[in-house]
C-alpha positions as CSV (number, residue, x, y, z in Angstrom):
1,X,-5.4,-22.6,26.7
2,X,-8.9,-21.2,26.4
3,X,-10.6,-17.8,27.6
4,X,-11.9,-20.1,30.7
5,X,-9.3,-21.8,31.8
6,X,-7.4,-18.4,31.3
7,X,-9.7,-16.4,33.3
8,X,-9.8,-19.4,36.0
9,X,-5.8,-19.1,36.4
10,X,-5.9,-15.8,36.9
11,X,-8.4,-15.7,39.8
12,X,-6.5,-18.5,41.0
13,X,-3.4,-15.4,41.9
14,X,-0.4,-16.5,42.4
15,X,2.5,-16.7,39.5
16,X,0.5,-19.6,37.8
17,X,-0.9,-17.0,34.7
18,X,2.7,-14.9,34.8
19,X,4.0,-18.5,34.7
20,X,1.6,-19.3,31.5
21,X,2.7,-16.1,29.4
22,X,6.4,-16.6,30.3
23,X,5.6,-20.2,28.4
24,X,3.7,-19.4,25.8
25,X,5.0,-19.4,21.9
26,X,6.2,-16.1,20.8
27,X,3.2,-14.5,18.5
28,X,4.1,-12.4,15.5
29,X,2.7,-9.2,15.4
30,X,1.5,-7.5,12.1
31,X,3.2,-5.3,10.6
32,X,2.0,-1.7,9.9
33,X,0.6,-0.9,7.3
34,X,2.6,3.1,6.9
35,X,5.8,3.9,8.0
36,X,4.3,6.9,9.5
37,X,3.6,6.3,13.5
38,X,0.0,6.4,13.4
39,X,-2.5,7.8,17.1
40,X,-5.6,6.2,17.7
41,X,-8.2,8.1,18.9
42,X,-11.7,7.8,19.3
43,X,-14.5,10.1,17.7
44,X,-18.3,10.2,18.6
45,X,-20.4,10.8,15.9
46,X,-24.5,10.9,15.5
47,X,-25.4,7.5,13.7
48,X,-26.6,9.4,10.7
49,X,-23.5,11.2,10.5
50,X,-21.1,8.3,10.5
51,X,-23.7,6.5,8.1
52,X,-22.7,9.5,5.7
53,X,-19.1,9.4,6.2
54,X,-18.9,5.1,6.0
55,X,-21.0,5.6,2.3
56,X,-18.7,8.3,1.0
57,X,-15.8,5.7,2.2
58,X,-17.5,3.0,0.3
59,X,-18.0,5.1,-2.7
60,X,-14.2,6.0,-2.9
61,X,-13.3,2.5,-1.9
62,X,-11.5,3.0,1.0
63,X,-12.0,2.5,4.8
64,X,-13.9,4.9,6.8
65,X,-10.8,5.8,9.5
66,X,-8.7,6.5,5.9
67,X,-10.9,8.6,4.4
68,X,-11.5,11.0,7.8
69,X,-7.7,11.2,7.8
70,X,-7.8,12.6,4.4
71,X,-10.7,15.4,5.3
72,X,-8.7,16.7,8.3
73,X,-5.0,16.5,6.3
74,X,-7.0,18.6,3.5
75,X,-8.8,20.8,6.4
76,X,-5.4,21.7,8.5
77,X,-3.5,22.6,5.1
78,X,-6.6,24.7,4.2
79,X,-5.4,26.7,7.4
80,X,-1.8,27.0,6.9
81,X,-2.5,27.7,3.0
82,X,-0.8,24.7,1.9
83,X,-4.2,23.0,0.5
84,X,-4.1,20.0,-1.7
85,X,-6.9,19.9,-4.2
86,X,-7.8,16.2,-5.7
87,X,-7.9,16.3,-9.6
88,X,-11.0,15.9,-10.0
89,X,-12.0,19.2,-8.3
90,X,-8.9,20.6,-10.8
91,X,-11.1,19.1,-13.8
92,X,-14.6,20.3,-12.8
93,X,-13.1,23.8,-12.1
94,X,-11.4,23.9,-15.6
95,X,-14.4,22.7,-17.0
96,X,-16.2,25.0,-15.6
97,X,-14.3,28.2,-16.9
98,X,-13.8,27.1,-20.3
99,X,-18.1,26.5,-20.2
100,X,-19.2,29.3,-18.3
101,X,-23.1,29.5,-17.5
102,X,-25.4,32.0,-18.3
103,X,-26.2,33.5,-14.9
C-alpha cells in the first residue's frame, strides 16, 4: 500500500487501517548498534556552531551525535575527577616537558 492510499484508509475511520496493520508482513527492526540503552534528545545549536562540531566529526571520522557524546562523557568525568585523557593529549604533554620552551 502507498502513503495515499494509506492516508485515504485512515480518513476513511473505521477498523479498515487497524485491519491493514493487523495484515501486514512482520518488518524486522535493526538492530542496535551498542548494548548500552541509548536517549534521544534534541539539541539546538547556532548553524555556525553545529558547522564546527559536524567538521571536527568529519576530521576524526566519526558521526556528529558520536562525537558530542564523547565531549560530554569527557566533561562529566572532568567533574567527578574521573577524566579520560585521549593519547594524543598524553603525547603532546610529554613532548612538551621533555622540550620545554624558552618563555
Amino acid at each position: 500500500m502507498n502513503r495515499h492510499d494509506a492516508t485515504k484508509h485512515f480518513h476513511e475511520g473505521g477498523d479498515r487501517l487497524a485491519d491493514l496493520i493487523d495484515d501486514a508482513a512482520p518488518v524486522e527492526l535493526p538492530t542496535p548498534d551498542t548494548d548500552v540503552p541509548m536517549v534521544s534528545r534534541s539539541v539546538r545549536l547556532p548553524v555556525e556552531t553545529y558547522e564546527r562540531v559536524r567538521a571536527a566529526a568529519d576530521a576524526r571520522g566519526i558521526g556528529v551525535t558520536t562525537l558530542m557524546r564523547q565531549w560530554i562523557e569527557a566533561g562529566l568525568a572532568d567533574l567527578d575527577d574521573s577524566a579520560t585523557v585521549s593519547l594524543a593529549d598524553v603525547r603532546r604533554a610529554l613532548a612538551a616537558l621533555a622540550h620545554p620552551t624558552a618563555a
